[in-house]
C-alpha positions as CSV (number, residue, x, y, z in Angstrom):
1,X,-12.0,-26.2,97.3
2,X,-11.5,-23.6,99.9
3,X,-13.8,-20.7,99.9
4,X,-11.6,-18.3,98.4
5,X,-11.5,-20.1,95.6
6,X,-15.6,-20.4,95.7
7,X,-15.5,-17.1,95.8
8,X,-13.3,-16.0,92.7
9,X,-14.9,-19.4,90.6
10,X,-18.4,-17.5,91.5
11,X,-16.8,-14.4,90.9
12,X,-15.3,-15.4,87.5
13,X,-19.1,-17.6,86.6
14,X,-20.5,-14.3,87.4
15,X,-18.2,-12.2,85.0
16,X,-19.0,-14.7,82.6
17,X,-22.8,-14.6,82.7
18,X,-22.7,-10.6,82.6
19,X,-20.8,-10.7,79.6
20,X,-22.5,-13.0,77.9
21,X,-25.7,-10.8,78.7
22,X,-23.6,-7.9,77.6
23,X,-22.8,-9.9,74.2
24,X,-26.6,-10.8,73.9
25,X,-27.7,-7.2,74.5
26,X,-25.2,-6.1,71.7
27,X,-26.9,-8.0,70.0
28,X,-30.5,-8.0,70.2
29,X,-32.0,-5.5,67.7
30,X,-33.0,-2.1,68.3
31,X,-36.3,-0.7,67.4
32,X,-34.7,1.6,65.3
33,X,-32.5,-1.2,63.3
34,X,-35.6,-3.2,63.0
35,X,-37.7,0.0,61.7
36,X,-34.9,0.6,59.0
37,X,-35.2,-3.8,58.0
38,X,-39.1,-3.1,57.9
39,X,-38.8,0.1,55.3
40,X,-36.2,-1.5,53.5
41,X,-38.3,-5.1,53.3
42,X,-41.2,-2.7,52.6
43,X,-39.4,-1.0,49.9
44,X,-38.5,-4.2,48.6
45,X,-41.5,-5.6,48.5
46,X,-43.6,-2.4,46.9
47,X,-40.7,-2.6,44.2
48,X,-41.4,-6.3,43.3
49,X,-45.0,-5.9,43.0
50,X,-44.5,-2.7,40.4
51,X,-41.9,-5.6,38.6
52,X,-45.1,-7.8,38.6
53,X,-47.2,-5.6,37.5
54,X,-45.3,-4.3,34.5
55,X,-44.2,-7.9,33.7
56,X,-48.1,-8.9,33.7
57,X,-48.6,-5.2,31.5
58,X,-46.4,-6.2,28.9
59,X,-47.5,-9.9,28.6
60,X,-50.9,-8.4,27.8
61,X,-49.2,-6.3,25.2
62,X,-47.4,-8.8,23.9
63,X,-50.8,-10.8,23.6
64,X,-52.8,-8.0,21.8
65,X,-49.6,-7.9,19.5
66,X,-49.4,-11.1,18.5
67,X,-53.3,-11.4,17.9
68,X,-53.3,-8.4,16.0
69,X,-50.6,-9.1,14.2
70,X,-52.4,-12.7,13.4
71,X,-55.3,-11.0,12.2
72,X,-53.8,-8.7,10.1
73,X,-51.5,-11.9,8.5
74,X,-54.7,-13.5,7.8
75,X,-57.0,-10.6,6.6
76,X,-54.4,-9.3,4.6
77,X,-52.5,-12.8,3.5
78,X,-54.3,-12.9,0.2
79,X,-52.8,-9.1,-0.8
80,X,-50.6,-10.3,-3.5
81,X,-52.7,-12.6,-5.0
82,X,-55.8,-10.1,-5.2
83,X,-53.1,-7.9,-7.1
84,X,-52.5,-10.5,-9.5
85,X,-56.2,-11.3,-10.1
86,X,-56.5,-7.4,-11.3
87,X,-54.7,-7.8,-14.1
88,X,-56.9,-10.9,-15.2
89,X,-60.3,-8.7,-14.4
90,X,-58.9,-5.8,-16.0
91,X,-58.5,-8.2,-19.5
92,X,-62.2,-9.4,-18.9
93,X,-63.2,-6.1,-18.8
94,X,-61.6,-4.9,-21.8
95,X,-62.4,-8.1,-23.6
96,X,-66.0,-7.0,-22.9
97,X,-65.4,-3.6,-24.4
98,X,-63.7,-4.6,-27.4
99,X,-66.8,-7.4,-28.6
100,X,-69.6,-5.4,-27.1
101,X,-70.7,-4.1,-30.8
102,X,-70.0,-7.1,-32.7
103,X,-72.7,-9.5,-33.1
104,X,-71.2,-12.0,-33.5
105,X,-69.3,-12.4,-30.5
106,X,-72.4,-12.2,-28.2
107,X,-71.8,-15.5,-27.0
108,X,-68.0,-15.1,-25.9
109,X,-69.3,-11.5,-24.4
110,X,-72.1,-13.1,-22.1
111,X,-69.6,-15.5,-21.1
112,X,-67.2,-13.0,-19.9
113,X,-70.0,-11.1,-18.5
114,X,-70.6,-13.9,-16.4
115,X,-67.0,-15.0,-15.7
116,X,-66.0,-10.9,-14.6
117,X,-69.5,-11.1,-12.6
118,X,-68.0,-14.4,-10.3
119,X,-64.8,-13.0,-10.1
120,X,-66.3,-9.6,-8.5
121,X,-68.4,-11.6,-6.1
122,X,-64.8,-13.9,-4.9
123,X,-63.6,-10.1,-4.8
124,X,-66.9,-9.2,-2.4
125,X,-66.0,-12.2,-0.5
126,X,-62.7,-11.7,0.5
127,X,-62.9,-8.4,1.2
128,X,-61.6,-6.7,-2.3
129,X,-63.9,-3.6,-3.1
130,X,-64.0,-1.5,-5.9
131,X,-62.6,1.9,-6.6
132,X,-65.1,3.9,-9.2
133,X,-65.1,7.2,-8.1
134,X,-66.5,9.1,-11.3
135,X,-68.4,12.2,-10.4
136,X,-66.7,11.9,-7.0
137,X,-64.5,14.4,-5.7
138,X,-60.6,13.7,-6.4
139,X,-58.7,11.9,-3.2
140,X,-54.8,11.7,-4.1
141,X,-54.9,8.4,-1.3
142,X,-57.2,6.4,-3.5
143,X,-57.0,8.4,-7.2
144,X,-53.9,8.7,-9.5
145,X,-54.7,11.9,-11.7
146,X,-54.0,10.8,-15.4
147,X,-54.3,14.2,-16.4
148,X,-57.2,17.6,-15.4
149,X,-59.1,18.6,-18.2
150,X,-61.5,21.3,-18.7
151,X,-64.5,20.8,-17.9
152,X,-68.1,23.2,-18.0
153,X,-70.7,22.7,-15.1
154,X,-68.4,20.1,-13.6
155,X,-66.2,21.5,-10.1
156,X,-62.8,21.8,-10.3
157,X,-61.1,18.7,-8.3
158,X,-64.3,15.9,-9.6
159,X,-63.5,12.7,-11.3
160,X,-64.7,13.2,-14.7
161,X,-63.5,9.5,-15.9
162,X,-62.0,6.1,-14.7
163,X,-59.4,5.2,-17.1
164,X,-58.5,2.1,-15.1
165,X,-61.0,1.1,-11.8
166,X,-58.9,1.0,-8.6
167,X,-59.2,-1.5,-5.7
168,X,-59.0,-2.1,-1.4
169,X,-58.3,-5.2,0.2
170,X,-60.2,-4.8,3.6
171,X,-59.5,-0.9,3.5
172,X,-55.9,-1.0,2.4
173,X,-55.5,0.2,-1.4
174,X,-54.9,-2.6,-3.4
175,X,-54.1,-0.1,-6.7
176,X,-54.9,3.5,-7.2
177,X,-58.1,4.1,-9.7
178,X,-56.6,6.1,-12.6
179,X,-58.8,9.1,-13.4
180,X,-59.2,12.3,-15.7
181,X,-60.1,15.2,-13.1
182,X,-61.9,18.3,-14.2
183,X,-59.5,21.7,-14.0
């Protein structure tokens, strides 16, 4: 190789190099590019943890759901059979009535005395209460008004009479106590 030819090889190396540091420089990030990557990763980032923390929100939602729901399945799971068992503790009731004055029947009434007393503590038990609001003031969410009669000494709006007892399964109304109410 002559020198001239040196020359325009070192020449040409040289163009090379340059360029290729012009190509790197092009390149290499600028503060500014890597400020906008850092707000958007930022931005990113800030929206993933409100994701997480609405995901973990509504899981606990979902948990207090599902347990209330569960306790309300079970507290309130014997609903439709309490409402059958009025209609058996009504009959004990007015079985009691109807033999009360006859002597001879004092027997059968002590046992249904004793039978209706069981049954009302299986009521206590699971959670079945007794409506009996005479001489109580009328409430339209517990009370069905049978009829309002005149009454003297007695305010308007009290329960004179309970023509049939009414009933709550752990504070839901089971059946509405049927009353006379004083006008």
């Amino acid at each position: 190789m002559n020198t001239e030819e040196n020359i325009t090889s070192l020449d040409s190396s040289e163009a090379t190099s340059s360029g290729a540091q012009e190509s790197a420089d092009e390149h290499q990030p600028t503060v500014e590019s890597l400020t906008e990557a850092l707000d958007k990763a930022r931005a990113d980032a800030h929206s993933n943890w409100e994701r997480c923390l609405r995901t973990a929100a509504e899981l606990d939602n979902v948990r207090k759901r599902a347990a209330r729901d569960v306790e309300n399945a079970n507290k309130f799971a014997l609903e439709r059979f309490a409402r059958e068992l009025l209609g058996v503790r009504d009959s004990l009731e007015m079985a009691i009535a109807a033999a009360s004055d006859q002597p001879e029947l004092k027997a059968h009434v002590e046992g249904n005395k004793m039978t209706l007393n069981t049954l009302d503590q299986v009521f206590e038990k699971f959670g079945i209460a007794t409506i009996d609001p005479v001489g109580g003031a009328f409430d339209p969410t517990l009370h069905e008004a049978m009829a309002a009669r005149p009454a003297e000494g007695v305010e308007s709006g009290t329960v004179l009479e309970v023509v049939q007892k009414g009933f709550e399964l752990n504070g839901r109304l089971l059946r509405a106590a049927r009353v006379f109410v004083a006008q």
